[in-house]
C-alpha positions as CSV (number, residue, x, y, z in Angstrom):
1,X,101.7,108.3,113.2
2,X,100.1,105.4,112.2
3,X,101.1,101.8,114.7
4,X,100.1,98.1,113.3
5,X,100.5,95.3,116.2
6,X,101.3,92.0,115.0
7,X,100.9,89.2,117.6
8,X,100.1,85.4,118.1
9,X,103.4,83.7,116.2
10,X,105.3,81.0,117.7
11,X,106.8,77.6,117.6
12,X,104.9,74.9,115.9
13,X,105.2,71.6,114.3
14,X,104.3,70.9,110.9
15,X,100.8,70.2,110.4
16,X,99.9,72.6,113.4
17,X,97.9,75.8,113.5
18,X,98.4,79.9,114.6
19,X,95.8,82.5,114.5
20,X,97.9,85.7,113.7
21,X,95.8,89.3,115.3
22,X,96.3,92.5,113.7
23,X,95.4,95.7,115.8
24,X,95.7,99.5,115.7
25,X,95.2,102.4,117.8
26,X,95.4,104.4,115.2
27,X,93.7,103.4,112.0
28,X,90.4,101.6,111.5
29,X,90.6,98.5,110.4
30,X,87.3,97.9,108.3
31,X,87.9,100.6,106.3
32,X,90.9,99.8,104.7
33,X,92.4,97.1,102.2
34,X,94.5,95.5,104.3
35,X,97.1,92.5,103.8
36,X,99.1,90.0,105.8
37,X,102.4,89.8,104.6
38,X,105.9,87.6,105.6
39,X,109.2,87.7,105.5
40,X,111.8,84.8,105.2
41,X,115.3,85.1,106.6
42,X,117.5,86.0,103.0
43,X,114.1,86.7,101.2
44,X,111.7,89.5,99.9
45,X,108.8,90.6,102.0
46,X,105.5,88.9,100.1
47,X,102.2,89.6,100.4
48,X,100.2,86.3,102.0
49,X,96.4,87.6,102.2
50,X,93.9,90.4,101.7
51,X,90.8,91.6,102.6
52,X,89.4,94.3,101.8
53,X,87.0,97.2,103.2
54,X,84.4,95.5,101.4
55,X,85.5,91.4,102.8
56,X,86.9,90.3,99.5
57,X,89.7,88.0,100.1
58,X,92.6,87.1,98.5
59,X,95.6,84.7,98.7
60,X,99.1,83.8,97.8
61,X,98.9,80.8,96.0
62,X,101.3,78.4,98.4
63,X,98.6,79.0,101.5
64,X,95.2,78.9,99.6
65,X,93.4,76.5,101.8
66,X,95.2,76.7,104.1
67,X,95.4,80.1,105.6
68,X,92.1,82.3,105.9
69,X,92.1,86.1,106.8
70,X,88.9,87.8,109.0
71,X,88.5,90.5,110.8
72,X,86.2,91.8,114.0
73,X,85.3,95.4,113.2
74,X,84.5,95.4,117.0
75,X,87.6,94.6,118.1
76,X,89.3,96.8,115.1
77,X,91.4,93.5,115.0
78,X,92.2,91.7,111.6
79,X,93.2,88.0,111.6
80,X,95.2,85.3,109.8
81,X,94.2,81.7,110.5
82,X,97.0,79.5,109.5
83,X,96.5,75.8,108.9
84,X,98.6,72.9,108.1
85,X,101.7,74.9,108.4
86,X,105.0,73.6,106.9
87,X,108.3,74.8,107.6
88,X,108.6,76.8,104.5
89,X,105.9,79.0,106.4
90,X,108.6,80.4,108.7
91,X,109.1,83.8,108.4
92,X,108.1,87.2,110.4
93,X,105.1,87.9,109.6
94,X,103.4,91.5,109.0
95,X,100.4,93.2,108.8
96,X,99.9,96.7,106.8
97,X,97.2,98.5,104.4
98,X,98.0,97.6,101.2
99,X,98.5,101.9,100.7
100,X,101.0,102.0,102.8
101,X,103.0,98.4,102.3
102,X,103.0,100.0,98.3
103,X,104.9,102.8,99.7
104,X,107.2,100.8,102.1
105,X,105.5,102.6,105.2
106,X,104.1,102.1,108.8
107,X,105.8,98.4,109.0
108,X,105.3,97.0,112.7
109,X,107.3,94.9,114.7
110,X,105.9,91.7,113.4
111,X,105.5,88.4,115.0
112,X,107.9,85.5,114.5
113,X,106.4,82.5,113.2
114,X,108.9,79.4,113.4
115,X,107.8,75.8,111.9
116,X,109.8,73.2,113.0
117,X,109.7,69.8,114.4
């Protein structure tokens, strides 16, 4: 069974920062294409970021320069650095390979990120 673990969201003003952290005992991170994806309350889940196993990186337009995705291959940990939020930036927030987020499969529990003043 494969387990993602979302953590690090919160309340934050506008104009503040989060650093999302993506672990799993069961997969290694490196050597996947992974992504970093949200979920508004009444809207579709949408893919945010990507890196790949090879560190190519990719954005959702709305966040590009403003949110930056890394990972520690000795921590098995991906991240997802999020500056100048804005309240339209609210949502739950997920990571997933891209595989399996194609097939609607292995979804964690997410971490809530709320911007708000």
């Amino acid at each position: 069974q494969v387990q993602l673990v979302e953590s690090g969201g919160g309340l934050v003003q506008p104009g503040g920062s989060l650093r999302l952290s993506c672990t799993s005992p069961t997969i290694v991170v490196r050597m996947n294409d992974m992504g970093w994806y949200r979920q508004a309350p009444g809207k579709q889940r949408e893919l945010v970021a990507t890196i790949t196993e090879r560190g190519s990186t990719d954005y959702l337009d709305s966040v590009k320069g403003r949110f930056s995705v890394s990972r520690d291959n000795a921590k098995n940990t991906m991240y997802l650095q999020m500056n100048s939020l804005k309240p339209e930036d609210t949502a739950v927030y997920y990571c997933n390979t891209l595989i399996y987020a194609s097939r609607g499969i292995y979804w964690g529990q997410g971490t809530q990120v709320i911007v708000s003043s």
